[in-house]
N, C-alpha and C positions, 0 to 999 in steps of 0.2 A: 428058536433063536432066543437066546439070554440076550437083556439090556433091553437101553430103550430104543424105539424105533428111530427109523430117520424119516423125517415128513418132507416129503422132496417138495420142492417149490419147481410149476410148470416151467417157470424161465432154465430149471439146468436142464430138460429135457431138452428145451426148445434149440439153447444156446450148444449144446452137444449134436444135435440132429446137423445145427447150419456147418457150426465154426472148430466144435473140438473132433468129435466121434461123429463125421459120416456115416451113416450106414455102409456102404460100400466102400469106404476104408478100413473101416473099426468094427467089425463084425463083432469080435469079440469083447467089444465095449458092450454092445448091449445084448450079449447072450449073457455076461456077468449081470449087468443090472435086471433081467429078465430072471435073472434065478433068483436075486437079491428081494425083488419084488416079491415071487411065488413065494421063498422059505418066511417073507415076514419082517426080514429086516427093515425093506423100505416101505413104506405104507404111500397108496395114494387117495387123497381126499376126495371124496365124489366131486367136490365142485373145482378141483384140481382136472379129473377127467372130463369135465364138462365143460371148461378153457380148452382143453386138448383138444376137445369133437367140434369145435368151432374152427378149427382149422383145416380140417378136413382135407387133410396132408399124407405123409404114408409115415409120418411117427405115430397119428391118431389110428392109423389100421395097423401097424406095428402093435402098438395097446390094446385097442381091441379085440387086434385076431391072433396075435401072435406071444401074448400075456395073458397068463390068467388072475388077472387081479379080480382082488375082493376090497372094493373101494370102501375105504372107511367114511363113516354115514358121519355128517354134520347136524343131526337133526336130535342130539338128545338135550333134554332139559339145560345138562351142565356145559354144555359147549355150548348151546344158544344163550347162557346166559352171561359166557364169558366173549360171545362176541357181541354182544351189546354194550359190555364192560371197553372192549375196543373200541367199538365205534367212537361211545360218544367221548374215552379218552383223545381221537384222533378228534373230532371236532372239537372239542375244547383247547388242543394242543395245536392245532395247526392252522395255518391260512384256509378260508373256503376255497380257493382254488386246488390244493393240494386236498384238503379233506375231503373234498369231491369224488377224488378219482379213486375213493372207497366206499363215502359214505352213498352217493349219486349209482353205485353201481353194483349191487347186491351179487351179482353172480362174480365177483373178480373174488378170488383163492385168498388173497393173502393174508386181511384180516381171522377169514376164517381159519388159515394154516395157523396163525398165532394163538387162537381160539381154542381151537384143536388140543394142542401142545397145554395150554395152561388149564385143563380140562380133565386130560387126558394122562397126560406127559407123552415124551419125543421130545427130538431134536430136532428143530428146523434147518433143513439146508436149501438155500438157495445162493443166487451168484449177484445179487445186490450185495452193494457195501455200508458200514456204516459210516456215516454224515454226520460232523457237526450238526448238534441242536440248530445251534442259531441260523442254519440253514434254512430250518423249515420246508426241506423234501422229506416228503416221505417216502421211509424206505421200510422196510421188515425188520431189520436188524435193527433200527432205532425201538420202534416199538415192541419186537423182541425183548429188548435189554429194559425197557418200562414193566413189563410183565414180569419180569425175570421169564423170559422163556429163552429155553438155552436154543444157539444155533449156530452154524457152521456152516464151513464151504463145501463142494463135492471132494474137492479131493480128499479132505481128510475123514470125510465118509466112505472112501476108495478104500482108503488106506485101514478104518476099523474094517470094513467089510471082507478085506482080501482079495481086493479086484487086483486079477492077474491079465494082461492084457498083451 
């Protein structure tokens, strides 16, 4: 696969499993994102599958047993150092309440998805929106756009990818 990857964020997993792509409706929602996965296109973050195993639901044995993923590893020198580059951007930028529910919580994805990306390169997609600043939620797409780390929604990763459905 030419380009760059798409780093899915667990919430379009999660939010297709409930609300868009049933399994039992949309079968072939996720035989495309299953092949998407395998050829490369979409990459999944080890600590992205390890949100998933926490749910221990039939998307997370979907993943485990019915994909062959090759979790991309969070653990090299340049991605640890661009997520500490995060972290302490979000504490410095945000309320402790909001910065909490990254910095307080080492195993949530999404810092690291950002991590990843600016590290790495990819695309991040997930189904957060961006927020007015002066909001002070944190979302990915805010801090995405502080990094410059480029990101996107699912469908128009549908759409590069050629999901036919």
């Amino acid at each position: 696969m030419s380009s760059p990857i798409f780093l899915i964020d667990s919430n379009v997993l999660i939010a297709a499993k409930r609300n868009i792509y049933p399994f039992d409706v949309f079968p072939s929602w996720w035989k495309a994102m299953k092949k998407a996965i395998e050829d490369g296109g979409i990459g999944i973050l080890d600590v992205v599958g390890k949100e998933l195993s926490m749910q221990k639901d039939d998307l997370w044995s979907w993943l485990s047993k019915e994909v062959d993923v090759k979790p991309l590893d969070c653990n090299s020198d340049s991605i640890v150092n661009s997520y500490s580059e995060v972290i302490t951007y979000v504490a410095q930028s945000y309320k402790a309440t909001e910065a909490g529910k990254w910095i307080n919580t080492p195993d949530v994805a999404d810092p690291w998805l950002i991590a990843y990306a600016m590290a790495e390169g990819g695309i991040l997609i997930t189904n957060e929106e961006f927020v007015p600043p002066a909001s002070q939620k944190l979302k990915v797409p805010n801090v995405a756009e502080h990094f410059k780390v480029s990101w996107d929604r699912p469908m128009n990763m549908m759409r590069l990818l050629n999901f036919r459905i």
